[in-house]
Structure formats: C-alpha cells, structure tokens
N, C-alpha and C positions, 0 to 999 in steps of 0.2 A: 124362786119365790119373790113376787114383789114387793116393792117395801111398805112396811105397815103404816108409817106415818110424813108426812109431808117432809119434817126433819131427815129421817132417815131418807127419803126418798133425793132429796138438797146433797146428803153424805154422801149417796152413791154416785153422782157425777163426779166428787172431786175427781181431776186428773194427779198425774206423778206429783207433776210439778208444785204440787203444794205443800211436798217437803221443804220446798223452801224457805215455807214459815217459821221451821222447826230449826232450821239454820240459819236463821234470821234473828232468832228468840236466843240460840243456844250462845252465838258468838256475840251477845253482848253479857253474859253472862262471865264469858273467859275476859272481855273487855272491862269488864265490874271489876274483874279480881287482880289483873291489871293496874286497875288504876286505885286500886287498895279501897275499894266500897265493896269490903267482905257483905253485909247484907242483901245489898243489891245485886251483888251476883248471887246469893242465894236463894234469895227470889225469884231472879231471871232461868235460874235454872231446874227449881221446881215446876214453872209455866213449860218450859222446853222441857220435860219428863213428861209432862201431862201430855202435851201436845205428840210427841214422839208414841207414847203409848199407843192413842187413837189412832195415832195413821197406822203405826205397826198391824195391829190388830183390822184395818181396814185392808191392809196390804196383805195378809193372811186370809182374811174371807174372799176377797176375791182371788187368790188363788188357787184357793179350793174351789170354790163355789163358780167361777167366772174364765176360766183359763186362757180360753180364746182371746179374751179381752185383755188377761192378764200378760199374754204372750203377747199383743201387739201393741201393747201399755211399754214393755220392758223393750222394745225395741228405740223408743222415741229418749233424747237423751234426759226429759223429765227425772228418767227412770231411776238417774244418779243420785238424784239429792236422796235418796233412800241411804245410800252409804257416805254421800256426803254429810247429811245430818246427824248418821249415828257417831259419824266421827267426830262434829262437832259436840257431840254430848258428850261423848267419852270423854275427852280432854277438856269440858267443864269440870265435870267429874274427879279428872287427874288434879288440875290447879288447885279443885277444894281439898283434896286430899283423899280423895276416896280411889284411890288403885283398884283395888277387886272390881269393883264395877267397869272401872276405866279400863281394866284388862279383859274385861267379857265384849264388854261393845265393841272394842279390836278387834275378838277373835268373829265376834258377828258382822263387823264391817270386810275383815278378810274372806269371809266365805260371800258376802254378796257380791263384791268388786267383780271378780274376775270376769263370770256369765254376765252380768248386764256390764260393762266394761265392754268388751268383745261383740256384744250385740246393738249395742247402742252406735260402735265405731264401723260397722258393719254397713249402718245406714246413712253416715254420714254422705254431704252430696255438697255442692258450690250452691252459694247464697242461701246459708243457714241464722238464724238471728244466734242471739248471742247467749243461748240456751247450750251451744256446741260446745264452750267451755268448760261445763260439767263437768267434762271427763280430767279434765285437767285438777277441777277444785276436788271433786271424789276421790285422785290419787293423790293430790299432796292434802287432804286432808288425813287420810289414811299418818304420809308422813310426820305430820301435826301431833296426832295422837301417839304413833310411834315414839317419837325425838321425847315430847313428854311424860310416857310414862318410862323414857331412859334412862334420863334424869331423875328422874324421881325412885326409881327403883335399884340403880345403877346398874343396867345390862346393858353391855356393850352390843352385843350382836341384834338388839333390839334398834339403836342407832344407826349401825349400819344398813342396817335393813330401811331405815327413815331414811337414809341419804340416796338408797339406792330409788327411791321411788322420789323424789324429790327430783333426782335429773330425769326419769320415768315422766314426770307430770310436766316437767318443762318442755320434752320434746311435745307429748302430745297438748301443749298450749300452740306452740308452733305448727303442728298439724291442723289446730283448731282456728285460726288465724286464718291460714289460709283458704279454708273451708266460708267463712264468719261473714257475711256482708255488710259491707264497708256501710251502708245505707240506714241500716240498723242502729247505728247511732244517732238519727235523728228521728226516726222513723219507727222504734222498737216500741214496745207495751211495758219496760221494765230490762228486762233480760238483758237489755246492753249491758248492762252497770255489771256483768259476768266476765263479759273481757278484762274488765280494772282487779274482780275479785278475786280472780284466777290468778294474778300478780300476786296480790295480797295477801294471798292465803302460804302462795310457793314462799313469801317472804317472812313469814312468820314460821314455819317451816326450817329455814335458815336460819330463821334466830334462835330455835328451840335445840338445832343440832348444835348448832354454838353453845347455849347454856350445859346442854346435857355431856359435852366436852369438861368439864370440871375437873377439881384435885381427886376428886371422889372418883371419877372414871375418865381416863386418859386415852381420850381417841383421837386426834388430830395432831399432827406436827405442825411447824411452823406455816412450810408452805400449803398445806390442806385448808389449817384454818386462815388463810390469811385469802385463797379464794375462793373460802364459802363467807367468807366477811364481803369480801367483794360484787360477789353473785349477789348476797340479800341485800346489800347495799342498793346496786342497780334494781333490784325490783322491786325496792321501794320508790327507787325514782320515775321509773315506769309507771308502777300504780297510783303514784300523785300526777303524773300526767294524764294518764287515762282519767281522775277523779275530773282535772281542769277540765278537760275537751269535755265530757257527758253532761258538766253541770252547766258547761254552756249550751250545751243541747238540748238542755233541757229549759234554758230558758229562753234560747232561739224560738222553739219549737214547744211550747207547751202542752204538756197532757195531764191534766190536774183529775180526771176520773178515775177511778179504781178498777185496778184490772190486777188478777190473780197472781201477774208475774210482777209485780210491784213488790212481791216478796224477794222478787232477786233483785230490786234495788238496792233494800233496805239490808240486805247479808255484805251485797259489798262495802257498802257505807259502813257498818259497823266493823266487816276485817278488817278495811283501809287502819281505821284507829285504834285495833288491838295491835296489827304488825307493826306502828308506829308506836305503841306503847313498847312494846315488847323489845324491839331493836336498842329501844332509848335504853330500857336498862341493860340490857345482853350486853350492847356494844358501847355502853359506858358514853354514849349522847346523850345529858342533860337535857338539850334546847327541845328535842324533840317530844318528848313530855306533853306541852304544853299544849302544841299540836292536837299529840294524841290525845290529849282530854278535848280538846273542842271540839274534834271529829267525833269521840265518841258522843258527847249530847246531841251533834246535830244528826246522829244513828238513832238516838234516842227518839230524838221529836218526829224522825222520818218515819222510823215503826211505830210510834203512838198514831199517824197519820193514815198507814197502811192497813193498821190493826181498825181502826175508825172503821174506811171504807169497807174492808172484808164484813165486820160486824153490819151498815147498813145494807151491803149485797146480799148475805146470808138473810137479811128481817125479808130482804123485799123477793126472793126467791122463796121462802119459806110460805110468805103470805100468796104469792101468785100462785104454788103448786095445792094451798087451801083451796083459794077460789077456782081452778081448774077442777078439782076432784068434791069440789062440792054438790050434794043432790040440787038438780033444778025444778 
C-alpha cells in the first residue's frame, strides 16, 4: 500500500541508521543525570521514548509489511543502532530509577543482538566507513545496561554477564578497525565520530562494572578490579584521542551541511562526556568532572545543530514530495 501523505511517504525512506537519533537523544539524557540536572535528563529522555517508539513501530511495519527490504535493511550495519538505542534507553531509564522498564528493554535488546549481530558481521568487507563500529557500541551497550541495572538491582550474575560482553565488544572493535577506512576520517558524512564512540561507550561500561562491584555486591578482587580500572582507564585515553584527531578533521576538512549520519556525530560526542563524567566519580578523579561537563554542552549545541538540519531536510522533502504528487 502506498503511502497516503507526503509525510508518511518522507517516513518510509528513513534508513536503520536513523536510530542513531534515538541514541544520540537517549545518551545525553544518562549524561543530564550524570552531571546531577535530574530535569534535563528528564526531559532528554521523554524525547528519546518518543523518538524510540516511532522507529520501533516503523521497524515493525516494515517487517511485516516490507520483508525483502527488511531482510536487506538488517544485513547493512545501520541495522545495530536498533539494539544499540534500546540499550541506551534502558540505562536512561536504570539512572532514573525506573528498573522494570530498564529490565524489559535488556530483555528486548537481548533478543535482537544476536540475528542482526551475525548478519551485519557477515557483510562486513575492507574499506568500510565508520558505521562498522556499531557492532562494537551495540554489544558494549548491551554491557552498559547490564553493569547498571547490576548495581542497582544487586545481581551478581547480571555483572558478570556485562564483563563478559565488554571484552565481547572489545574484540569486535578491533575486528572493526581493521575492516574501517582509515580515509573516513576525513572524508566521512558523520559516522567517523563511531570509531571514538565505540571507545567511549566500552569505557563507560568499565566504569559501571566498577560502580556495580560495591559493599552491596562483591564481585572483583584486587587484581580483577585493578585491570578493569586500568582497561577503562586506557579507553578513555583512546576516546579523548580519537575526539582530538576527528575535530581536526573536521576542521581541516569541513562539512557544515546536514547529512543523516551527523546523528553519529552527535552519539559520540555526548558518550565521550558521560564516560568522563562517569569515570570521574567511579574512580574517585575530581579533575575530570570538569571536562565532562564541557563535553557535555558542547554534545549539547552539536545536537541542537543536527536536530536544526534533520528538522530543515524533513520541511524541504516533505514540500518537494507535495509538489511531485501534485495535480498539474
């Protein structure tokens, strides 16, 4: 059935990869709460519910309705931000305190991983942009939402299950690496800024299996937590360099128009300054704090900027596919 109105007819193009909005929206909302602006994460994460709804439900019509499409949709790594988004909501969700919920989008992010996981690494190939990382933030988001609702719940074997997919998502960052073109950092539509997030995410990750080690539930010994301190340590320092290299590449190289995958600028910019919020208090770093707040506003202004362009692209496709389908 074709679509009834210009609007809808705009809907039915989106591709996958425009979950990334929805994890773009959802991880400044864990970054709001973070940085102790309980409102503003609650704000940020009523938008990322709303936005999560619609794609779901778009992501449901065409799989009923579209198969063929939907089968060669799920193959490209777009396919991920589906379970990496839910898992960024869930763990909005977790921080506010809402468990139940935060324990349903886990069990919906576990049943989607593994098939589009497997199908997406299937097609991977050399000289991929930096969309290939997905698979990496998909599974240590997974880890994210696990580690937090660890802690907060106190289940050990919930934790462990976060750690096991944590070195999980590491290797396939280093599968991803190798796959990733190097050229793509100056050269990408947005998507670069996925290699840095994919650090970022694994490093917040690390900091949450840390928190969730507590008096309350005792999972690490000395030597365990002293090299997963040290792991999230290094990938922070990794993600602050990738942050350095792409913002010179971006001002080497500038691309100031609006292009769809500017959602995966704006996801890593805003992890970058949760993991460094997050670290700061896990691992009892003060200085970093400070940081992490200035990273997060300038996450801020970058998706107020992305949300701009999406909003002008939507007017001016809406109004083109009027004057296409108008009587002459």
């Amino acid at each position: 059935m074709p679509p009834s109105s210009p609007l809808r007819a705009w809907w039915a193009r989106r591709s996958p990869a425009a979950g990334a909005a929805v994890m773009a929206t959802g991880v400044l909302a864990v970054g709001f709460r973070s940085a102790g602006y309980g409102v503003l994460a609650r704000i940020a994460l009523a938008a990322t519910s709303a936005a999560w709804l619609a794609l779901a439900a778009h992501f449901t019509v065409r799989l009923l309705r579209e198969r063929e499409r939907w089968a060669a949709e799920a193959a490209t790594p777009g396919a991920l931000t589906a379970v990496a988004a839910t898992t960024v909501l869930g763990t909005g969700f977790s921080v506010l305190g809402q468990q139940t919920v935060a324990a349903a989008l886990l069990a919906l992010s576990v049943v989607l991983w593994p098939g589009l996981l497997f199908s997406v690494v299937l097609h991977w190939r050399r000289r991929m942009t930096g969309s290939v990382f997905l698979a990496c933030v998909a599974t240590e988001g997974l880890a994210v939402l696990a580690a937090t609702l660890a802690g907060a719940e106190a289940t050990a074997w919930l934790a462990q299950a976060a750690l096991v997919l944590l070195w999980l998502g590491l290797l396939l960052y280093c599968a991803a690496l190798y796959c990733f073109d190097p050229r793509q950092v100056t050269k990408g539509a947005g998507d670069q800024w996925v290699a840095g997030g994919a650090l970022s995410i694994s490093a917040l990750a690390g900091s949450r299996l840390l928190a969730a080690g507590s008096a309350r539930l005792y999972l690490w010994n000395d030597d365990d937590g002293g090299v997963l301190r040290s792991v999230t340590v290094g990938l922070v320092v990794l993600d602050l360099c990738w942050y350095v290299v792409l913002v010179v590449a971006e001002c080497v190289r500038r691309r100031p128009h609006y292009d769809e995958h500017r959602w995966s600028t704006a996801f890593p910019m805003g992890m970058t300054a949760t993991a460094l919020l997050s670290v700061a208090a896990t691992l009892d770093v003060p200085w970093l704090k400070g940081p992490g707040q200035a990273l997060l506003w300038i996450a801020v202004a970058v998706w107020l900027a992305v949300a701009a362009g999406a909003v002008r692209a939507a007017g001016a496709a809406v109004r083109a596919e009027v004057t296409s389908t108008a009587p002459r």
